[in-house]
PDBQT receptor file of N, H, CA, C and O in Angstrom, charges set to zero:
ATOM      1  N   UNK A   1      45.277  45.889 -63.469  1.00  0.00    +0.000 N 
ATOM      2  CA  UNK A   1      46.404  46.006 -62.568  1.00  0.00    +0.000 C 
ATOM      3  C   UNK A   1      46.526  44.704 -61.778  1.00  0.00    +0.000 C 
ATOM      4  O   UNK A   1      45.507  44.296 -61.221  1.00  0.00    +0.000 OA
ATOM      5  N   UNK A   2      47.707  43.977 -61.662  1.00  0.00    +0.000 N 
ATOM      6  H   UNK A   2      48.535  44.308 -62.115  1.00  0.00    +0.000 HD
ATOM      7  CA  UNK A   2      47.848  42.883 -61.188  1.00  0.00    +0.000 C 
ATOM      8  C   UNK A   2      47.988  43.299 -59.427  1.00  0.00    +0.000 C 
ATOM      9  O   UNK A   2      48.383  44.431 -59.150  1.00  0.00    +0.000 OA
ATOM     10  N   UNK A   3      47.732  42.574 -58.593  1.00  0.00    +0.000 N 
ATOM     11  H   UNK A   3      47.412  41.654 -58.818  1.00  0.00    +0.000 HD
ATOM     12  CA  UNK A   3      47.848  42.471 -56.979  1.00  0.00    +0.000 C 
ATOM     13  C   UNK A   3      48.893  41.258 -56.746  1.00  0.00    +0.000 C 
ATOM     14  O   UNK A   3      48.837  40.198 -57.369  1.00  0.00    +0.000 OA
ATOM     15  N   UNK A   4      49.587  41.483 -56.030  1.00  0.00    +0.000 N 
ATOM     16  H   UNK A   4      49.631  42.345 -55.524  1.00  0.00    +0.000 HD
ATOM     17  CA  UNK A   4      51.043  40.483 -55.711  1.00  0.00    +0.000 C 
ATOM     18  C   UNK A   4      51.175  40.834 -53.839  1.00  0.00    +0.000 C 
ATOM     19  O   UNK A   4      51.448  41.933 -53.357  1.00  0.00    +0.000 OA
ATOM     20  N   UNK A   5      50.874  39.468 -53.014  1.00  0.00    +0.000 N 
ATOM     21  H   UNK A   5      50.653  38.575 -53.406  1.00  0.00    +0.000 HD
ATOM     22  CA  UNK A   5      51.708  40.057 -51.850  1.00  0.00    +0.000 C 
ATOM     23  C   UNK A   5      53.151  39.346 -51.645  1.00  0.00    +0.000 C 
ATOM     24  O   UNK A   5      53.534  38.202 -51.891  1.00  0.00    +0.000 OA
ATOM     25  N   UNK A   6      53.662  40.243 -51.211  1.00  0.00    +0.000 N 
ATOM     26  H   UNK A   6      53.351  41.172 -51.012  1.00  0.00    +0.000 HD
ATOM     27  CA  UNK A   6      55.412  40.212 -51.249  1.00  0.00    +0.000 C 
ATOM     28  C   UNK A   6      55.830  39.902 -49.466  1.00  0.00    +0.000 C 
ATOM     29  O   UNK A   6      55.294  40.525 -48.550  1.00  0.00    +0.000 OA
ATOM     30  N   UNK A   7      56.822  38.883 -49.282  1.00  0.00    +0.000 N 
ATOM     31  H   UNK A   7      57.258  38.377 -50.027  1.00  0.00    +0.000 HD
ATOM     32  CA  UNK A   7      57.201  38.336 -47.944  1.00  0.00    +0.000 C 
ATOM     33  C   UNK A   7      58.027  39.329 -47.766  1.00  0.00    +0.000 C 
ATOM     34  O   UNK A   7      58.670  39.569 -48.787  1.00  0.00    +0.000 OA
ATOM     35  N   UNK A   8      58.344  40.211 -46.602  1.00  0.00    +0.000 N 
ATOM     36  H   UNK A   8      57.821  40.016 -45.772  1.00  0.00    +0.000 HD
ATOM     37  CA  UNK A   8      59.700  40.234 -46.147  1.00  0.00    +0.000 C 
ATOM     38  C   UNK A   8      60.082  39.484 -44.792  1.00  0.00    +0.000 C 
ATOM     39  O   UNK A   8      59.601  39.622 -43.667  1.00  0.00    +0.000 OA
ATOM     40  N   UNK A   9      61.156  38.601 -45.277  1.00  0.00    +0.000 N 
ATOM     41  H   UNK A   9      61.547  38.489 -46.191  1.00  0.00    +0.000 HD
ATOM     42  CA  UNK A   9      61.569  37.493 -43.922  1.00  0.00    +0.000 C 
ATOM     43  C   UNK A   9      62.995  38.301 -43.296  1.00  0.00    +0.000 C 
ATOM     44  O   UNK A   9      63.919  38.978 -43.747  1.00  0.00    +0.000 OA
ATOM     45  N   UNK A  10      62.630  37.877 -42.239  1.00  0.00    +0.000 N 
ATOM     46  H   UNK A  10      61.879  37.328 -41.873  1.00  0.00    +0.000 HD
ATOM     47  CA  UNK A  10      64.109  38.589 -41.805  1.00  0.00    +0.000 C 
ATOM     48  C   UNK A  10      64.165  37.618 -40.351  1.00  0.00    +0.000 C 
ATOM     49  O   UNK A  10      63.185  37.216 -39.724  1.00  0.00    +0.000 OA
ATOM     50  N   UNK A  11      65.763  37.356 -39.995  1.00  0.00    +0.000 N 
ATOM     51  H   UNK A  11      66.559  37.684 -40.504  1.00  0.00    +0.000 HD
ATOM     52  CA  UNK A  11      66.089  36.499 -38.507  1.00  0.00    +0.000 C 
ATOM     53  C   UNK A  11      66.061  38.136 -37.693  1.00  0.00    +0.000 C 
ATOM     54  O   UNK A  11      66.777  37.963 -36.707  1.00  0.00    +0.000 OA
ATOM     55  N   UNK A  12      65.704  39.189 -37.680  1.00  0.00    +0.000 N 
ATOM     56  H   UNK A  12      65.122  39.329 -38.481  1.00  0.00    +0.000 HD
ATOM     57  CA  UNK A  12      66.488  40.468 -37.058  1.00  0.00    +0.000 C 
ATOM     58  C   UNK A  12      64.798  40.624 -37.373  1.00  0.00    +0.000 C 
ATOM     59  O   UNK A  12      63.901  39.839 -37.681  1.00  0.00    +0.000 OA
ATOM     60  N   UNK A  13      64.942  42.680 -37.010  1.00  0.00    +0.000 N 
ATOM     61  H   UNK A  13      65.672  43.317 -36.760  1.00  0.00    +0.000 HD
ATOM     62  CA  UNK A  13      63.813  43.395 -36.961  1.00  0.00    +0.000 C 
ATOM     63  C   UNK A  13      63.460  43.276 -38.467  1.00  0.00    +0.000 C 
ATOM     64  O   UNK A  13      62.267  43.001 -38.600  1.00  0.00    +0.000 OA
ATOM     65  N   UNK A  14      64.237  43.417 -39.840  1.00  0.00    +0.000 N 
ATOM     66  H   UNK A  14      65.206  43.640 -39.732  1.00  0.00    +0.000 HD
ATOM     67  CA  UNK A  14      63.753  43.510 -40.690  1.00  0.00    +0.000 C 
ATOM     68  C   UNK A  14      63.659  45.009 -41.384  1.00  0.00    +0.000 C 
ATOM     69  O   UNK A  14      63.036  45.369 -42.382  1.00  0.00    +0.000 OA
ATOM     70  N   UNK A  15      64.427  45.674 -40.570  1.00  0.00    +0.000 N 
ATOM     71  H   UNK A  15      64.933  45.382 -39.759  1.00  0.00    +0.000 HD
ATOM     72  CA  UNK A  15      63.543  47.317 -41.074  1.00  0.00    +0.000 C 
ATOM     73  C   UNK A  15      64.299  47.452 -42.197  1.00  0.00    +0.000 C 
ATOM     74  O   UNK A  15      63.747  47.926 -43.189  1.00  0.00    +0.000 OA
ATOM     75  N   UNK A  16      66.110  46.952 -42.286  1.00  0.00    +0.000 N 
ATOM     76  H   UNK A  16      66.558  46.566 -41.479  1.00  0.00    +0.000 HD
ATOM     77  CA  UNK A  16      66.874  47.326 -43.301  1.00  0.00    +0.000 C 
ATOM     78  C   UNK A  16      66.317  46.759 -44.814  1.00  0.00    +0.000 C 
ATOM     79  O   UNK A  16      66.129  47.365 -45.869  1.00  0.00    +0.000 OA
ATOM     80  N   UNK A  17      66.074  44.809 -44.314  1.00  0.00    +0.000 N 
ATOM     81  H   UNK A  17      66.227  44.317 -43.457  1.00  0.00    +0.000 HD
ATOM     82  CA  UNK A  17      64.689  44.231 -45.529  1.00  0.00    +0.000 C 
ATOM     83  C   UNK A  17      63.831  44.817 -46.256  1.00  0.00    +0.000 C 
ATOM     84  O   UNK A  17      63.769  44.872 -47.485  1.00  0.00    +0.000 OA
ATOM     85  N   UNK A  18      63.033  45.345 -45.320  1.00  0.00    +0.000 N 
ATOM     86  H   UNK A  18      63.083  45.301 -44.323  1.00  0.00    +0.000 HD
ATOM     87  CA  UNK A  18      61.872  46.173 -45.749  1.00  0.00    +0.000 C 
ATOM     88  C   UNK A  18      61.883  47.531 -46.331  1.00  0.00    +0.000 C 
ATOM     89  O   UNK A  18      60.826  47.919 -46.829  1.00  0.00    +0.000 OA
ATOM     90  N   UNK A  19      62.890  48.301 -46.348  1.00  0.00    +0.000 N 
ATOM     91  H   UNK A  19      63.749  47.986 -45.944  1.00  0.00    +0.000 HD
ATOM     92  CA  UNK A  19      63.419  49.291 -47.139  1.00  0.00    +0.000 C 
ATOM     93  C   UNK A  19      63.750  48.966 -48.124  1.00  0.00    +0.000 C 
ATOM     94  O   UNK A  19      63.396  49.693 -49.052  1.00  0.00    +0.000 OA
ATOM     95  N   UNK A  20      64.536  47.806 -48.448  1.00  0.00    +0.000 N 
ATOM     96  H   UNK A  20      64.824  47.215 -47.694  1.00  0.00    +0.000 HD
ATOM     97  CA  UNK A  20      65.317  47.336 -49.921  1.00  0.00    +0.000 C 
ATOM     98  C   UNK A  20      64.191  47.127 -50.823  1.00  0.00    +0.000 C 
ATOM     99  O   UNK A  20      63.905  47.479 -51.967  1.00  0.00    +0.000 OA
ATOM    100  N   UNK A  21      63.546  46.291 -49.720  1.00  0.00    +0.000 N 
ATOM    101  H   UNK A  21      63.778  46.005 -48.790  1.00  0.00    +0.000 HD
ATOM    102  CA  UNK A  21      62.377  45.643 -50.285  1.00  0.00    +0.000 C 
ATOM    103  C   UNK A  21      60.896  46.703 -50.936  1.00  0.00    +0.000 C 
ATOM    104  O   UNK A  21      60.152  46.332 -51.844  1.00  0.00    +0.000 OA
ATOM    105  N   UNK A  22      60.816  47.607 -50.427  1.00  0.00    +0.000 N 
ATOM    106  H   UNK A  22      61.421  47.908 -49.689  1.00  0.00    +0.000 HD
ATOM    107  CA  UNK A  22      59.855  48.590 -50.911  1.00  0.00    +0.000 C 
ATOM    108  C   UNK A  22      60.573  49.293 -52.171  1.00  0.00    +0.000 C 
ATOM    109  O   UNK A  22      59.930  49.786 -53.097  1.00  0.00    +0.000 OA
ATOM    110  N   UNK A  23      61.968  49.282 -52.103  1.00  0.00    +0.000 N 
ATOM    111  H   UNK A  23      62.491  48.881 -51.350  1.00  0.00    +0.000 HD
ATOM    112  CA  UNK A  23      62.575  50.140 -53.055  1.00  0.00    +0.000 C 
ATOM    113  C   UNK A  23      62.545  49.461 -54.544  1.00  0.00    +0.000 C 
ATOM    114  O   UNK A  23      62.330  50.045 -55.606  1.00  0.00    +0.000 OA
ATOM    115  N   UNK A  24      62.718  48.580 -54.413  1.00  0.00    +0.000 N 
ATOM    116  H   UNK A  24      62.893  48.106 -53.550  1.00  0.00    +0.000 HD
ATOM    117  CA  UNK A  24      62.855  47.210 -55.393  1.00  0.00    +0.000 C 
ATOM    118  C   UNK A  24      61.741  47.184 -55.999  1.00  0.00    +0.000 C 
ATOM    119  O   UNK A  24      61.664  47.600 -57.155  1.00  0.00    +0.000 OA
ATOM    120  N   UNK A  25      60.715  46.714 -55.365  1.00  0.00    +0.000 N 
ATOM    121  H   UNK A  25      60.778  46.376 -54.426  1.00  0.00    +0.000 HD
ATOM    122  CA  UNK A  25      58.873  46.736 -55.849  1.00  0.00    +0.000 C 
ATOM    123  C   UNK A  25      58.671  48.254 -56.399  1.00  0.00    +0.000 C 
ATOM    124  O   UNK A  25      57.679  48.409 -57.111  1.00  0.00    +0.000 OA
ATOM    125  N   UNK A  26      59.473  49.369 -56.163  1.00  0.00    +0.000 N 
ATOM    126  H   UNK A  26      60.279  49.243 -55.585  1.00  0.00    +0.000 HD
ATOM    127  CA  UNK A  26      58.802  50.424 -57.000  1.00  0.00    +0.000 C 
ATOM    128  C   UNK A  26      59.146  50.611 -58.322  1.00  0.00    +0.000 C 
ATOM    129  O   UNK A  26      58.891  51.645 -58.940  1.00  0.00    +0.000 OA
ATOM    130  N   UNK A  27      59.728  49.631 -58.791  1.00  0.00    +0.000 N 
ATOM    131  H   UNK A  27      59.936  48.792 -58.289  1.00  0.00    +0.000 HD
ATOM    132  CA  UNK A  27      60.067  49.226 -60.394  1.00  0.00    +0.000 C 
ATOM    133  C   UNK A  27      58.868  49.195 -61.103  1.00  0.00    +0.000 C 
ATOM    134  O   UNK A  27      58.647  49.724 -62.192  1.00  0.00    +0.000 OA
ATOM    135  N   UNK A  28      58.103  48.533 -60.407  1.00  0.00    +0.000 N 
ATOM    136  H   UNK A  28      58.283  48.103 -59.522  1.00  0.00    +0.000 HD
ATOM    137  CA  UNK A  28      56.996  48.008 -61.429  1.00  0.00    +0.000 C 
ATOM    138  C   UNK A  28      55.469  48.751 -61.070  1.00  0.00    +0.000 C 
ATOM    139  O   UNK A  28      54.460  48.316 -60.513  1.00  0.00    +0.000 OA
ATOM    140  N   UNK A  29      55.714  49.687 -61.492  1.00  0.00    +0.000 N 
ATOM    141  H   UNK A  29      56.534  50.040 -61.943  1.00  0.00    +0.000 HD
ATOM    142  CA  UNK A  29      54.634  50.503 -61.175  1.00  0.00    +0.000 C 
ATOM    143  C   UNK A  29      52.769  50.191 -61.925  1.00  0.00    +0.000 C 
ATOM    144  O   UNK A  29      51.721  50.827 -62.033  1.00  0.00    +0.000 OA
ATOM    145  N   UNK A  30      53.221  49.034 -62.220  1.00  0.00    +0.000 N 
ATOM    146  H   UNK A  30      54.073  48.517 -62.132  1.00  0.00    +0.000 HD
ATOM    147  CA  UNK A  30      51.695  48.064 -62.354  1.00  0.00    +0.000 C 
ATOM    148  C   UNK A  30      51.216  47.224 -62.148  1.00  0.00    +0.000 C 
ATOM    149  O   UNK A  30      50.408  46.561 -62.799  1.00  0.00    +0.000 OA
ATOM    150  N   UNK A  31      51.799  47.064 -60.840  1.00  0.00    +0.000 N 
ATOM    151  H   UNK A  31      52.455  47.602 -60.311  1.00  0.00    +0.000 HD
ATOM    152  CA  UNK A  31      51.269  46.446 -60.023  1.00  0.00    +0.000 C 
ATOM    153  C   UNK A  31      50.875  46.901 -58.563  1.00  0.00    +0.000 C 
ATOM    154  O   UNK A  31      51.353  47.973 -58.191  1.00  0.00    +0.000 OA
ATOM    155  N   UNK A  32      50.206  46.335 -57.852  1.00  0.00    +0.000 N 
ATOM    156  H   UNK A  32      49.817  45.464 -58.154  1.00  0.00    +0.000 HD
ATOM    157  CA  UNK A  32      49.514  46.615 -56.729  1.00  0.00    +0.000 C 
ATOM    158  C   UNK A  32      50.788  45.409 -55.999  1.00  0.00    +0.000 C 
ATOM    159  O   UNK A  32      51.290  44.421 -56.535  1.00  0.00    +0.000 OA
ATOM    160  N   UNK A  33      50.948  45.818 -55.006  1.00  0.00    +0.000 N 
ATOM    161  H   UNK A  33      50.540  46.621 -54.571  1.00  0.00    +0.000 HD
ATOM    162  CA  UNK A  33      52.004  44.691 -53.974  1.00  0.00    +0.000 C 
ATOM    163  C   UNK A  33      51.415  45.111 -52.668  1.00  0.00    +0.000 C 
ATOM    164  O   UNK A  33      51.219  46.267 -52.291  1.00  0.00    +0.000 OA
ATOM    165  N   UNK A  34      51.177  44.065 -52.072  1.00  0.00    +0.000 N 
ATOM    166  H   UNK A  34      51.336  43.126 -52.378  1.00  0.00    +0.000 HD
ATOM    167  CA  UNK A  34      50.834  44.104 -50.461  1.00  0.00    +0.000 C 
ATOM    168  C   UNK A  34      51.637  43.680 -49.578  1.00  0.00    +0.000 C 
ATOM    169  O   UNK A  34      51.703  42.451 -49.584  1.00  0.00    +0.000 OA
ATOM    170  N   UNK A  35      52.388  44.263 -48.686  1.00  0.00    +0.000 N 
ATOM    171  H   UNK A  35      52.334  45.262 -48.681  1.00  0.00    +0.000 HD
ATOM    172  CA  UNK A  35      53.653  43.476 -48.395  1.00  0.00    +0.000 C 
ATOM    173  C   UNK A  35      53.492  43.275 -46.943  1.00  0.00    +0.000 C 
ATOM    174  O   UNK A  35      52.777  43.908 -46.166  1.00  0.00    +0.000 OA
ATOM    175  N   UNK A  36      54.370  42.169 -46.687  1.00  0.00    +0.000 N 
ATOM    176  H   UNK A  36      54.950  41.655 -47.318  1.00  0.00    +0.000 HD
ATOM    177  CA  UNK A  36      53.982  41.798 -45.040  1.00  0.00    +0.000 C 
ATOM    178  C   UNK A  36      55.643  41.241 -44.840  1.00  0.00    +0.000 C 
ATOM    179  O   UNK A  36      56.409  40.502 -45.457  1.00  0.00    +0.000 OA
ATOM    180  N   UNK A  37      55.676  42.058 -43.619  1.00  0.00    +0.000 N 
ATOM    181  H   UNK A  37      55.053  42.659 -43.118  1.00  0.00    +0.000 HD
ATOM    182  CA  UNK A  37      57.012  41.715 -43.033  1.00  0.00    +0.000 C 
ATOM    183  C   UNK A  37      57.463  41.008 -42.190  1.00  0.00    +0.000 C 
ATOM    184  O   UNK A  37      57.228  41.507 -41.090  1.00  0.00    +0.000 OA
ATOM    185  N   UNK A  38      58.122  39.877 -42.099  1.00  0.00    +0.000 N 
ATOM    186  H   UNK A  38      58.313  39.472 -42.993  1.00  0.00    +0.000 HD
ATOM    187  CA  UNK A  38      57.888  38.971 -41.246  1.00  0.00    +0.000 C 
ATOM    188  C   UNK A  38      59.045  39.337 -40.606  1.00  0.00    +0.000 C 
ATOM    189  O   UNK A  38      59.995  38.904 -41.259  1.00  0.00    +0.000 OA
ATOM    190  N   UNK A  39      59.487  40.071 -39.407  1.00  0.00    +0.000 N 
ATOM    191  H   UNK A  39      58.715  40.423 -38.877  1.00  0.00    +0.000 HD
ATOM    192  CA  UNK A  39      60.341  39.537 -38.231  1.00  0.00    +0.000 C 
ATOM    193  C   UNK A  39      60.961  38.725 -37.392  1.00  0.00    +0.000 C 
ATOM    194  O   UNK A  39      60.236  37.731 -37.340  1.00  0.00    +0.000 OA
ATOM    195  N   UNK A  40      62.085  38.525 -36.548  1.00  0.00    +0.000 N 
ATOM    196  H   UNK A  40      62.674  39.333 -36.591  1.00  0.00    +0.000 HD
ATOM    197  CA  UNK A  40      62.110  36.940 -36.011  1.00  0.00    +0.000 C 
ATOM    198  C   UNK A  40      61.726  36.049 -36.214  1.00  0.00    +0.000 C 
ATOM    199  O   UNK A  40      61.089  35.357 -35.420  1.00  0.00    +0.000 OA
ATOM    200  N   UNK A  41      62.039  35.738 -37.542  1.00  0.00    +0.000 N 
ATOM    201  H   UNK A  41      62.556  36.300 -38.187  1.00  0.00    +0.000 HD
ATOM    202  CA  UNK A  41      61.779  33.909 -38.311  1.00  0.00    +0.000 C 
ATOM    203  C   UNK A  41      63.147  33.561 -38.110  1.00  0.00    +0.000 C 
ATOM    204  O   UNK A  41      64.179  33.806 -38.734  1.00  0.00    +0.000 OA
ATOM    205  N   UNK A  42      62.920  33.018 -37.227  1.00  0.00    +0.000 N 
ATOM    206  H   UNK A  42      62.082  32.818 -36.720  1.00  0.00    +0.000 HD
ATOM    207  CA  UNK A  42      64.512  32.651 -36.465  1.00  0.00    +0.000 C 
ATOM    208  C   UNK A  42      64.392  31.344 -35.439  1.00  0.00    +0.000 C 
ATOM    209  O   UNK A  42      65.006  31.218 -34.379  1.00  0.00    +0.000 OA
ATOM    210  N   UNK A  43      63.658  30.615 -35.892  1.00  0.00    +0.000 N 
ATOM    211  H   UNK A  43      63.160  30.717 -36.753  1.00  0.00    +0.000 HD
ATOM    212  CA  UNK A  43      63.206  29.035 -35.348  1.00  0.00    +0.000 C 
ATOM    213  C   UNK A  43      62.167  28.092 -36.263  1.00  0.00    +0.000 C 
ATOM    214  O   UNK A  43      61.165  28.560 -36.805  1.00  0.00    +0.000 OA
ATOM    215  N   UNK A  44      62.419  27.214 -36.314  1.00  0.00    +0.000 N 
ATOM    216  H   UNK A  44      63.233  26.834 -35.874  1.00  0.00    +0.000 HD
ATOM    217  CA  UNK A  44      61.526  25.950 -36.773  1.00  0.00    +0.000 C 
ATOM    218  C   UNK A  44      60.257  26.391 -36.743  1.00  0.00    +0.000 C 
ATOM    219  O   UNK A  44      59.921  26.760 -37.869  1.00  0.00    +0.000 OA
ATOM    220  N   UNK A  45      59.229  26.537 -35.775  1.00  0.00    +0.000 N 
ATOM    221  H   UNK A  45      59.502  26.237 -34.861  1.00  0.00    +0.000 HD
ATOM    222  CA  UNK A  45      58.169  27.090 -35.338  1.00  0.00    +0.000 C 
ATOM    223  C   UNK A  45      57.987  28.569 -36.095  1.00  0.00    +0.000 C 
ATOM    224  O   UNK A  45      56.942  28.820 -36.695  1.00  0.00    +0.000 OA
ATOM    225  N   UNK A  46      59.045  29.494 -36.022  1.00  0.00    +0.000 N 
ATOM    226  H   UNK A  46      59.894  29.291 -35.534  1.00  0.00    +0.000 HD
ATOM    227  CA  UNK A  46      58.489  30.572 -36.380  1.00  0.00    +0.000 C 
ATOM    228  C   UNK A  46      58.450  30.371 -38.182  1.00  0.00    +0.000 C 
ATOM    229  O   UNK A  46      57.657  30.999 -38.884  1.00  0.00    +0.000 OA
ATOM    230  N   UNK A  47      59.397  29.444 -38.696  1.00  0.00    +0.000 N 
ATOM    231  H   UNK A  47      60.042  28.934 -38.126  1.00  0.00    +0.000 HD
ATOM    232  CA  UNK A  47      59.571  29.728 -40.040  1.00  0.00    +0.000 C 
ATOM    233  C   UNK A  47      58.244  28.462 -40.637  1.00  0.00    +0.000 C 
ATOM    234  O   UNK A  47      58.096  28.301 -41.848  1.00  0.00    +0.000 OA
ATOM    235  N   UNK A  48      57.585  27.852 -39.855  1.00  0.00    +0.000 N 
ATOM    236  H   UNK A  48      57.705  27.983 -38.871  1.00  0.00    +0.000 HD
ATOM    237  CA  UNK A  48      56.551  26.369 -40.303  1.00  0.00    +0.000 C 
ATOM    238  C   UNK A  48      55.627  27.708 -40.588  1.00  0.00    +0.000 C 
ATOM    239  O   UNK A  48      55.122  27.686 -41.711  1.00  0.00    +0.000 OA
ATOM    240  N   UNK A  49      55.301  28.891 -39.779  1.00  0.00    +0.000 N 
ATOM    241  H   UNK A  49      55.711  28.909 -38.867  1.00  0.00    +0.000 HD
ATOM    242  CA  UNK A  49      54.126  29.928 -39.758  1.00  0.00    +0.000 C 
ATOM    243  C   UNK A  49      54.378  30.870 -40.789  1.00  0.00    +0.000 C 
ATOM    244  O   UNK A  49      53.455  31.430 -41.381  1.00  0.00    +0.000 OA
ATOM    245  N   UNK A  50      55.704  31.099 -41.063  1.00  0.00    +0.000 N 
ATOM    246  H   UNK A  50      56.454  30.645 -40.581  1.00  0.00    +0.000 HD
ATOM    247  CA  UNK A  50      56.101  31.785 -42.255  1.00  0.00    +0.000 C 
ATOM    248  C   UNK A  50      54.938  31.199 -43.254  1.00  0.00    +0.000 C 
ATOM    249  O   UNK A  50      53.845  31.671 -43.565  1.00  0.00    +0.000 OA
ATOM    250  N   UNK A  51      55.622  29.945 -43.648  1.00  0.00    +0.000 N 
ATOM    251  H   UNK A  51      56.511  29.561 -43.395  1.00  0.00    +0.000 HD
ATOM    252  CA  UNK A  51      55.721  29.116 -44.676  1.00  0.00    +0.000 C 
ATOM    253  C   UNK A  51      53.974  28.837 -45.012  1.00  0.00    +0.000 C 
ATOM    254  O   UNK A  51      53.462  28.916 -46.129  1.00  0.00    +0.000 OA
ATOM    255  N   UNK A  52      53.300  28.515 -43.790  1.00  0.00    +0.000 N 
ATOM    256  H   UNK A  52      53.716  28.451 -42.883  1.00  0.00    +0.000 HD
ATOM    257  CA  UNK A  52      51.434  28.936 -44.188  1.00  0.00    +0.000 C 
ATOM    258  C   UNK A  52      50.892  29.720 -44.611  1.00  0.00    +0.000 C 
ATOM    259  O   UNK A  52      50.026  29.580 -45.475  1.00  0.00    +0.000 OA
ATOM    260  N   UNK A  53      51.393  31.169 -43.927  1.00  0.00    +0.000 N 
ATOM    261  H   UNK A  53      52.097  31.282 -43.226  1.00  0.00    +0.000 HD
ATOM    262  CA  UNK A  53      51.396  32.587 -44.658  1.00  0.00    +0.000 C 
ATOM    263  C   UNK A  53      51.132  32.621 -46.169  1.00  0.00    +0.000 C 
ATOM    264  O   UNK A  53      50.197  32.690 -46.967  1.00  0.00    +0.000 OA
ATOM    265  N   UNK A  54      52.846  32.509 -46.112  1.00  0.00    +0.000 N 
ATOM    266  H   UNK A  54      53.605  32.453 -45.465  1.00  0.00    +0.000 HD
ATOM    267  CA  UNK A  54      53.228  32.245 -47.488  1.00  0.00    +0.000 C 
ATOM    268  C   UNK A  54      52.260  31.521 -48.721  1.00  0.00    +0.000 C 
ATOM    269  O   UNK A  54      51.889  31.943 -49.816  1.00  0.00    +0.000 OA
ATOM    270  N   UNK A  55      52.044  30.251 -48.011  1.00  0.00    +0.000 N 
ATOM    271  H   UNK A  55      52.346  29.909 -47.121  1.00  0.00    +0.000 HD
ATOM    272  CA  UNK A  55      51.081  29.367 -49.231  1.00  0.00    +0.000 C 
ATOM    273  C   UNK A  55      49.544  29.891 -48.989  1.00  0.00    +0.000 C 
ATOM    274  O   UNK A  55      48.633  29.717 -49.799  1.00  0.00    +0.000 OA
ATOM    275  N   UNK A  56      49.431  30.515 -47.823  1.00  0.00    +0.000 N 
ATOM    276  H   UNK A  56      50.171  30.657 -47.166  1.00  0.00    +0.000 HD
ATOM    277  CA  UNK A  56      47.455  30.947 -47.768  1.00  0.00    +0.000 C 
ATOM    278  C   UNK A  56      47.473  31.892 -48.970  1.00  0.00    +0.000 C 
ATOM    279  O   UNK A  56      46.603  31.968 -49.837  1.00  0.00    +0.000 OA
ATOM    280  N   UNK A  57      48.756  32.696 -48.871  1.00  0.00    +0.000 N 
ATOM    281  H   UNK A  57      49.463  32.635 -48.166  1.00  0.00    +0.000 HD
ATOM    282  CA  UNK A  57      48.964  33.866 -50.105  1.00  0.00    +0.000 C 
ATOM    283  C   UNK A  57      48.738  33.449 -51.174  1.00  0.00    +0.000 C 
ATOM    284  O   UNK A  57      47.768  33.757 -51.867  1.00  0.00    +0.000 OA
ATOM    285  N   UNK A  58      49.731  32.581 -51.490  1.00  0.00    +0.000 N 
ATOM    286  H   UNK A  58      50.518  32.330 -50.927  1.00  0.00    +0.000 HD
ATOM    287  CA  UNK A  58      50.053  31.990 -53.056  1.00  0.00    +0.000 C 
ATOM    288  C   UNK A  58      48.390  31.511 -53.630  1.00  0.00    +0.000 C 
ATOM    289  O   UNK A  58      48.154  31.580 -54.836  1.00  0.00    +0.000 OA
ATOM    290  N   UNK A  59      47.016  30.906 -52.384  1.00  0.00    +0.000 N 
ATOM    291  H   UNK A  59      47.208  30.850 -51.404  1.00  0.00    +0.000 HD
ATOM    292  CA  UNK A  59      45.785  30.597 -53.185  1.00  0.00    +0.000 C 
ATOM    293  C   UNK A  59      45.042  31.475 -53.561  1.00  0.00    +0.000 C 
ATOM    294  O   UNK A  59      44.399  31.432 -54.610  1.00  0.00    +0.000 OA
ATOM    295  N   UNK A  60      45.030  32.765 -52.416  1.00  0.00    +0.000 N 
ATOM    296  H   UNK A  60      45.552  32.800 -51.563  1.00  0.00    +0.000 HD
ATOM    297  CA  UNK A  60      44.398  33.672 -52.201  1.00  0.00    +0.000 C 
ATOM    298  C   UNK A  60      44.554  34.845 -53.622  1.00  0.00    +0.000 C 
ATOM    299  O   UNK A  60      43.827  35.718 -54.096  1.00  0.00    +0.000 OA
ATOM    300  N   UNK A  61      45.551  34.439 -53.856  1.00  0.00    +0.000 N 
ATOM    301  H   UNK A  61      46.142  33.730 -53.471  1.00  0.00    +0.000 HD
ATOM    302  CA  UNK A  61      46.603  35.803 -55.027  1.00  0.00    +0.000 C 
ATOM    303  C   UNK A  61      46.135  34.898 -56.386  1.00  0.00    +0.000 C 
ATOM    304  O   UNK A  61      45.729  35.426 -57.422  1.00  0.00    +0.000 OA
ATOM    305  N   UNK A  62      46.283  33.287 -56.165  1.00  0.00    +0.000 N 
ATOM    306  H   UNK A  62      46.613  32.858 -55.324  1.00  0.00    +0.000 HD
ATOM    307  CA  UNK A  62      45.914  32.980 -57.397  1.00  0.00    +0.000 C 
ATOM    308  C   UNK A  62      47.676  32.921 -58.037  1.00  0.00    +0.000 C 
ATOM    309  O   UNK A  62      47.829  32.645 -59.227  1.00  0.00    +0.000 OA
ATOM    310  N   UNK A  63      48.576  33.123 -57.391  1.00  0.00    +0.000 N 
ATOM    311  H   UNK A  63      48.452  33.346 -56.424  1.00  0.00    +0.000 HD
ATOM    312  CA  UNK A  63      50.046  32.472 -57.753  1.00  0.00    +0.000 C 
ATOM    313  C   UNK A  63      50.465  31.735 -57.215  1.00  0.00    +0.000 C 
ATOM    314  O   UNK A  63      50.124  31.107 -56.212  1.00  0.00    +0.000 OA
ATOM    315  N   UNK A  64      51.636  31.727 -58.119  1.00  0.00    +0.000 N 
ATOM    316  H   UNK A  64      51.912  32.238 -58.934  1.00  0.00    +0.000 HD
ATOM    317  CA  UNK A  64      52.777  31.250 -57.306  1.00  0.00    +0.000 C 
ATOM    318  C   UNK A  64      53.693  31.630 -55.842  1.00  0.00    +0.000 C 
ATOM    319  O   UNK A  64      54.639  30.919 -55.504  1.00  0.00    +0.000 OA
TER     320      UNK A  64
């Protein structure tokens, strides 16, 4: 079973994101997805912290 973590970015709360977004990932029911929702990425600063997240993931997961 493959493990994938999945961003949700959103400038807002994100909750509408994160619904689409869980709905979407239940396609593939072989995989494992860990998902993290990012809220108010809605500045320079908040989106540089996104973006570390993001790549600590991509070594950690072993992807892209």
């Amino acid at each position: 079973m493959t493990h994938r973590s999945v961003f949700i970015i959103s400038d807002g709360t994100g909750i509408t994101a994160e619904i689409l977004g869980h709905s979407l990932l239940s396609q593939f029911p072989d995989t494992t997805f860990h998902t993290r929702p990012l809220p108010f990425v809605n500045s320079d600063d908040k989106l540089g912290e996104a973006l570390a997240q993001i790549n600590e993931a991509a070594v950690s997961d072993g992807a892209r």
